[in-house]
LOZA-858981 format. One record per atom (N, C-alpha, C, CB): residue in one letter; x, y, z. Coordinates in steps of 0.2 Angstrom, whole numbers, plus 2048, in hexadecimal, padded with zeros to 3 digits. Glycine has a CB too. Example, Ala and Ser with C-alpha at 12.3 -4.5 7.8 and 13.67 -1.06 7.14 Angstrom:
a8427E4827/a83E7EA827/a8427F0827/a8397EA82D/s8407F5823/s8447FB824/s840800827/s8467FD81D/
! end
This chain:
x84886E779/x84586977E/x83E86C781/x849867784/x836867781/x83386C785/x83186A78B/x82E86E782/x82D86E78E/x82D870794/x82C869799/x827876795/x827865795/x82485C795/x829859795/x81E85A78F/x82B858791/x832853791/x838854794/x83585378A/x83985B798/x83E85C79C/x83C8597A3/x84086479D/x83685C7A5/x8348597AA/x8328507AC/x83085C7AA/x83184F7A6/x8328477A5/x8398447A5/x82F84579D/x83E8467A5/x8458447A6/x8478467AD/x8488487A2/x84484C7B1/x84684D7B5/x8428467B9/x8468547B7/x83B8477B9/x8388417BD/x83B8397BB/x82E8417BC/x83C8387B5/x8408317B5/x8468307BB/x8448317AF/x84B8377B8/x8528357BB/x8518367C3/x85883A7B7/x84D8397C8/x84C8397CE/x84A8337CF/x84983E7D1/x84382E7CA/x84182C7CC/x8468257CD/x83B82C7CA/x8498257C7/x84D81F7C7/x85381E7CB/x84E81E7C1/x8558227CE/x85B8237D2/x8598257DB/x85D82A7CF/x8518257DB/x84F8237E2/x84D81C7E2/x84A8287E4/x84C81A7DD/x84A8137DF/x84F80E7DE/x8438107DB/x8568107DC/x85D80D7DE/x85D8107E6/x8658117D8/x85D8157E9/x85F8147EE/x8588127F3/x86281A7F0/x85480F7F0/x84F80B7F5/x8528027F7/x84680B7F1/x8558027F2/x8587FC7F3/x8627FB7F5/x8557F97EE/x8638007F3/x86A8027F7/x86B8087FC/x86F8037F2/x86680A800/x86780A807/x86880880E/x86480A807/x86D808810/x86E804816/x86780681D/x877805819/x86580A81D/x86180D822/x85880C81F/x865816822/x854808821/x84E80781E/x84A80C81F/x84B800820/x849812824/x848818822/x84981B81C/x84A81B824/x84F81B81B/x85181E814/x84E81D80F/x85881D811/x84D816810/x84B81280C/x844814808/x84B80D80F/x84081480F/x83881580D/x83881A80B/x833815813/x83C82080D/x83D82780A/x83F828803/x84082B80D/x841823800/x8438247F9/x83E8207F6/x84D8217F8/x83C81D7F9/x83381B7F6/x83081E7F6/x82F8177FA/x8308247FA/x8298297F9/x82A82D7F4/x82982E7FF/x83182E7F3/x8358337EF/x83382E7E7/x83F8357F1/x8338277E6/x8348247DF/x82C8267DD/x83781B7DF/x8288237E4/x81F8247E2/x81E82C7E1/x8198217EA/x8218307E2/x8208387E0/x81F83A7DA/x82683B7E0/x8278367D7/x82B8377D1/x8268357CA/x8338327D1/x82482D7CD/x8218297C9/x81882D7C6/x8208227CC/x8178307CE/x8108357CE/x8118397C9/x80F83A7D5/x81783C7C7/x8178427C3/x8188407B9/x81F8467C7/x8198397BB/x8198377B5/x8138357B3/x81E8337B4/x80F8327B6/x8098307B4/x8028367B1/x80782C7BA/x80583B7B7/x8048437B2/x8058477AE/x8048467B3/x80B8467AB/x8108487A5/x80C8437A0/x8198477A7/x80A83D7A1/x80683979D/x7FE83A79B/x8058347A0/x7FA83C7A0/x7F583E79F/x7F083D7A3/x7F383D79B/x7F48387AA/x7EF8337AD/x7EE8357B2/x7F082C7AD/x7EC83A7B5/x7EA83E7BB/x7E88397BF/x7E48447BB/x7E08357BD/x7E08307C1/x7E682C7C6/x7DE82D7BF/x7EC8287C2/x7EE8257C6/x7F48287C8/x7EE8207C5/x7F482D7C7/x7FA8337C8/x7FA8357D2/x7F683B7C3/x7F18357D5/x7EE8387D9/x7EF8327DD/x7E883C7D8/x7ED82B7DA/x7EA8267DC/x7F28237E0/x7E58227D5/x7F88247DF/x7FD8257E0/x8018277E5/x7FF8267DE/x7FE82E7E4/x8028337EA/x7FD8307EF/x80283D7EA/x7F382F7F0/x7F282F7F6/x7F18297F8/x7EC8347F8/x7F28237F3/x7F281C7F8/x7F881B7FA/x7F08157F5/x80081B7F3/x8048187F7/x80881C7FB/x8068157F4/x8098227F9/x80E8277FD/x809829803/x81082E7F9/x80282A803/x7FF82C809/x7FC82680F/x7FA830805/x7FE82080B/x7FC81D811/x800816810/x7F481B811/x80481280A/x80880C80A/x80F80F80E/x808808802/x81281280B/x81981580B/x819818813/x81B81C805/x81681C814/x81582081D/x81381981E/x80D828821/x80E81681E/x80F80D821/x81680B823/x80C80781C/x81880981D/x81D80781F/x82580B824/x81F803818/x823811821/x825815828/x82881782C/x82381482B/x822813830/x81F815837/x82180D83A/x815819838/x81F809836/x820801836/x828800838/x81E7FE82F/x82C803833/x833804836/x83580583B/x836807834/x83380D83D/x837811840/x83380F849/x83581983C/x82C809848/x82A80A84F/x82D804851/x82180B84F/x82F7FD849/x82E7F684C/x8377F784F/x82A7EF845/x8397F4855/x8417F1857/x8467EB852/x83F7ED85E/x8477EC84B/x8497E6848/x8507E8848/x8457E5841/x8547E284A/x85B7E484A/x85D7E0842/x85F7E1851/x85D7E583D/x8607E4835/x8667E1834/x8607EB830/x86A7E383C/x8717DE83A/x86F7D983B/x8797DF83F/x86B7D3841/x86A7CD842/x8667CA83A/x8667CD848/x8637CF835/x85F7CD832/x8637CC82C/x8597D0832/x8697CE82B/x86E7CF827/x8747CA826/x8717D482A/x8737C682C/x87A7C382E/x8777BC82B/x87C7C2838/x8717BA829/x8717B3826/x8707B581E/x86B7AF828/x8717BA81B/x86F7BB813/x8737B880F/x8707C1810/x87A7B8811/x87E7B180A/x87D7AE80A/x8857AE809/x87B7A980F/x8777A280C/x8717A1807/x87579E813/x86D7A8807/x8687A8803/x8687AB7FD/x8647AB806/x8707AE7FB/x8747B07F5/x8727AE7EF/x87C7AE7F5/x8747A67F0/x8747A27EA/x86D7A17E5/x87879C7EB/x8687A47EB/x86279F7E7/x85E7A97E5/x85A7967EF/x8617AC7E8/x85F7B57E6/x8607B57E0/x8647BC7EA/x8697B47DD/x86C7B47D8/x8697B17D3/x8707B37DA/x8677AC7D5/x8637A67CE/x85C7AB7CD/x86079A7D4/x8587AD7D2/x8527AF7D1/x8527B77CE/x84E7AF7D8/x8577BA7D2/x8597C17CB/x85B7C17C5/x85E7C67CD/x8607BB7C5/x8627BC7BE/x85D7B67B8/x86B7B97BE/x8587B57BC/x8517B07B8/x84C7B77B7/x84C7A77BF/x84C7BB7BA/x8477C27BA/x84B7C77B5/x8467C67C1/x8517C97B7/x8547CB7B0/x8557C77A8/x85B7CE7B2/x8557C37AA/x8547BF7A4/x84D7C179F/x8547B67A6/x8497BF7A4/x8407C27A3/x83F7C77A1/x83C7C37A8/x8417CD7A2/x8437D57A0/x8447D479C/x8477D97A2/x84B7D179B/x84E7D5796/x84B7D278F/x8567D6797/x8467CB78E/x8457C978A/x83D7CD789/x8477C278A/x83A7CF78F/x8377D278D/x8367D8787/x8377D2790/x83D7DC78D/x83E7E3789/x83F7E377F/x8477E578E/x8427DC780/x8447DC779/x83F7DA773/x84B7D8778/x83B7D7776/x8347D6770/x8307DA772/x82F7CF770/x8317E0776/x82A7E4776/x8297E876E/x82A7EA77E/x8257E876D/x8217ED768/x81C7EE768/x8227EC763/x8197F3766/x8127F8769/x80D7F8761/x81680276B/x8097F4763/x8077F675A/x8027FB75B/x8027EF754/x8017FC755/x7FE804756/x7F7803755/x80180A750/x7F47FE754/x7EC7FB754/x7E97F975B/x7EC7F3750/x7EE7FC760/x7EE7FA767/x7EB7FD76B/x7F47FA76A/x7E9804768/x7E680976B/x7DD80A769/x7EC80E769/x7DE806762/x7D980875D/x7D4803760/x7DC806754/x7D57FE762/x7D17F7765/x7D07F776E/x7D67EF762/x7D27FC76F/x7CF7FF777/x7C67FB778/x7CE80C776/x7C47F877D/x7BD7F577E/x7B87FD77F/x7BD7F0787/x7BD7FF782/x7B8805784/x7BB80C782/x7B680578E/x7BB81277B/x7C181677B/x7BE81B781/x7C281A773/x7C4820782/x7C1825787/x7BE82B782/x7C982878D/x7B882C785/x7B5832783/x7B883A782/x7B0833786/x7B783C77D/x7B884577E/x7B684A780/x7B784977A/x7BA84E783/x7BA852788/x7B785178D/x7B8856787/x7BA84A791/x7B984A797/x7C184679A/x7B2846799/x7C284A7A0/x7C58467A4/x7C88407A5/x7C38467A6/x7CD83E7A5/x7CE8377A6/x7CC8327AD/x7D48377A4/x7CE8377B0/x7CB8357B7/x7C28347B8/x7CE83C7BB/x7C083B7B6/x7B683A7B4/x7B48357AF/x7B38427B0/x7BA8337AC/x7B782E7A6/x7BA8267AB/x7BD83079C/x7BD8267AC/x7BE8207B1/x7B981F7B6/x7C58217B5/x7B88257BC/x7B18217BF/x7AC8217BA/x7AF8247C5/x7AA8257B4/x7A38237B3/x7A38197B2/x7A18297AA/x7A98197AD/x7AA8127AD/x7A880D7B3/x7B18127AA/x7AE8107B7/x7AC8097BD/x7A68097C1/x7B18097C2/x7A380E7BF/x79C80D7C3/x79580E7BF/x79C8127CB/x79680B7BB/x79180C7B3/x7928067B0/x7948137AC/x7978027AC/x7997FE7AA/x79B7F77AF/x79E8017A9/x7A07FB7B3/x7A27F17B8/x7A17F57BF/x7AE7EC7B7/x79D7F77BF/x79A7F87C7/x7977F37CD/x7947FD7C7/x7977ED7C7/x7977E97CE/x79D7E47CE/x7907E47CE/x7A27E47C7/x7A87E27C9/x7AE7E67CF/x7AC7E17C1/x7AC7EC7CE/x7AE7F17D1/x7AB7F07DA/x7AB7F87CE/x7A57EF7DC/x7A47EF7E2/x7A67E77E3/x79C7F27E3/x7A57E37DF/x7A97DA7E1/x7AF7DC7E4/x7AB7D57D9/x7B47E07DD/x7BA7DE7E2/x7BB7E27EA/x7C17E17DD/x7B67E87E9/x7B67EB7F3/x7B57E67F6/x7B07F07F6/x7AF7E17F4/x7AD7DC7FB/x7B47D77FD/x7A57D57F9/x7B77D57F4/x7BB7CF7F7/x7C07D27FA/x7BF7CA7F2/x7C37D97F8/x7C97DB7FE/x7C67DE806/x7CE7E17FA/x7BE7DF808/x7BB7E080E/x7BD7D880F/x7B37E380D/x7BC7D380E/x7BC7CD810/x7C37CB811/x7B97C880C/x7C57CE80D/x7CE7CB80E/x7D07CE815/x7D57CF808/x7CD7D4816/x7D27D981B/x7CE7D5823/x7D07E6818/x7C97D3822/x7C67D2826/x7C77CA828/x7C17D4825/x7C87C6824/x7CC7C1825/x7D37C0829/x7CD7C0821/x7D97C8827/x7DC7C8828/x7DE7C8831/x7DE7CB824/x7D77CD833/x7D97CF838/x7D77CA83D/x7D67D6839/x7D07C683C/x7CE7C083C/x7D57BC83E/x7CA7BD836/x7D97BA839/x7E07B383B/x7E57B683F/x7E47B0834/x7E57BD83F/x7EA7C0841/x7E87C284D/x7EB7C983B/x7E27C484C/x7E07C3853/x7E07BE856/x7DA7C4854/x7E57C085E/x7E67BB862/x7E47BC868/x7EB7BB862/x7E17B886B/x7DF7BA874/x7E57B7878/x7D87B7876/x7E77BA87D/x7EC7B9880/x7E77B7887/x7F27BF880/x7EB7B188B/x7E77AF892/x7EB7B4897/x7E97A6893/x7E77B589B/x7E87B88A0/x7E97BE89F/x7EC7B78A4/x7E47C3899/x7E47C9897/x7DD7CB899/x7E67CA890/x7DB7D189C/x7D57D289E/x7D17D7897/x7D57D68A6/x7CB7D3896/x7C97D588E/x7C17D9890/x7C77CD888/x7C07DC88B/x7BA7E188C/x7B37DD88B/x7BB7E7887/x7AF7DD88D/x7AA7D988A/x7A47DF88B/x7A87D188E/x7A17E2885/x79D7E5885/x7967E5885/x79E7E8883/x7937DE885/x78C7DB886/x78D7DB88B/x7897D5883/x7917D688F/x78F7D6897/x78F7DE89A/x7967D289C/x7927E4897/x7927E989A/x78C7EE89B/x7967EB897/x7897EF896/x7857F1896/x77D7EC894/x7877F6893/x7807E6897/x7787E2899/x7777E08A0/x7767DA894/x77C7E28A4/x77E7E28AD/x7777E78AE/x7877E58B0/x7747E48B4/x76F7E78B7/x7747EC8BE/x76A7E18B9/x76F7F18C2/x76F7F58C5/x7737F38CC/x7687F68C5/x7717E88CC/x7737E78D2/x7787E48D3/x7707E58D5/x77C7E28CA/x7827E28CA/x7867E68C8/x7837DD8C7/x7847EE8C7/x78B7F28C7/x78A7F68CC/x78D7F58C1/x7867F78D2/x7867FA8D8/x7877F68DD/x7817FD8D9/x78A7F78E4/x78A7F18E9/x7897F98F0/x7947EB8E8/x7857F98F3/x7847FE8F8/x7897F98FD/x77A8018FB/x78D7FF900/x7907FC906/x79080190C/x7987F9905/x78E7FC913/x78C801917/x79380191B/x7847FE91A/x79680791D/x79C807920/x79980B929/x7A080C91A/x79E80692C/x79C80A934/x7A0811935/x79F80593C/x79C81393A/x7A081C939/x7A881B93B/x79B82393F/x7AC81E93A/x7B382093B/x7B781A938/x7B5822943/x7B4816935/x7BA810933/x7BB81192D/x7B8809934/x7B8814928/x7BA816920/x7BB81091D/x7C081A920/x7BD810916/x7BB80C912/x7C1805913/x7BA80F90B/
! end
């Protein structure tokens, strides 16, 4: 056995055995933490593959910022999981119908797949020699579809800004900052001289 393929077994079998306990966890800490551990595992495989790019692109979006998201999201929000618990059999029967219509899917997938070997040969764009996969990917996206590339930034800048747009609420009787009136107030509305008689203080 060599050194590549051991290590490919070991990253499967942690990987596949942390993401059984991401969903048979009773503790949703654990949970996220065996998430971090599957996005690790899966990191390590994409490198044992070749693909540094999404190897990196892995550890620092979703371990470094989705997975600590969710967290901190856990661990900060008050959710009582027994209340949320207590209504799940009635929602049993239509789970059941919908997992066993997904495994159905799988597994018919699994069974017509085949890989032709012409698959590779008919690539739009092959990767160049001796370079990088990672240097060969940006040259692409920003040479090639550099403006499909900066399209999809705007529409998710719009999404996120939209989001925050529907999600902002003003509450009445909350005292809000207004920073045009602040710094366009004149001299004689934020001073007021008061003249005080002697020994009576303010």
């Amino acid at each position: 056995m060599t050194l590549p393929l051991f290590f490919f077994y070991v990253f499967s079998v942690i990987a596949v055995a942390s993401a059984l306990m991401v969903i048979a966890s009773r503790n949703p800490v654990h949970s996220v933490l065996f998430l971090i551990l599957t996005f690790v595992n899966a990191s390590g495989l994409f490198m044992l593959a070749g693909a540094e790019f999404l190897a990196l692109i892995l550890i620092v979006v979703y371990v470094g910022a989705v997975a600590v998201l969710f967290l901190f999201v856990t661990m900060m929000l008050d959710v009582d999981f027994a209340e949320m618990r207590s209504g799940l059999l009635q929602y049993a029967p239509i789970g059941i119908v919908v997992g066993a219509i997904i495994l159905l899917e799988l597994l018919l997938v699994a069974g017509s797949f085949a890989l032709a070997p012409e698959v590779t040969a008919i690539a739009m764009v092959p990767a160049p020699d001796g370079i990088e996969n990672t240097r060969a990917l940006g040259q692409l996206l920003y040479t090639r579809y550099v403006f499909l590339f900066q399209g999809a930034g705007a529409v998710l800048l719009v999404a996120m800004i939209g989001a925050i747009v529907l999600t902002l609420r003003h509450k009445t009787g909350v005292k809000r900052q207004d920073v045009f009136h602040q710094t366009g107030r004149s001299r004689a509305e934020g001073v007021e001289l008061v003249k005080v008689k002697s020994g009576q203080g303010l």
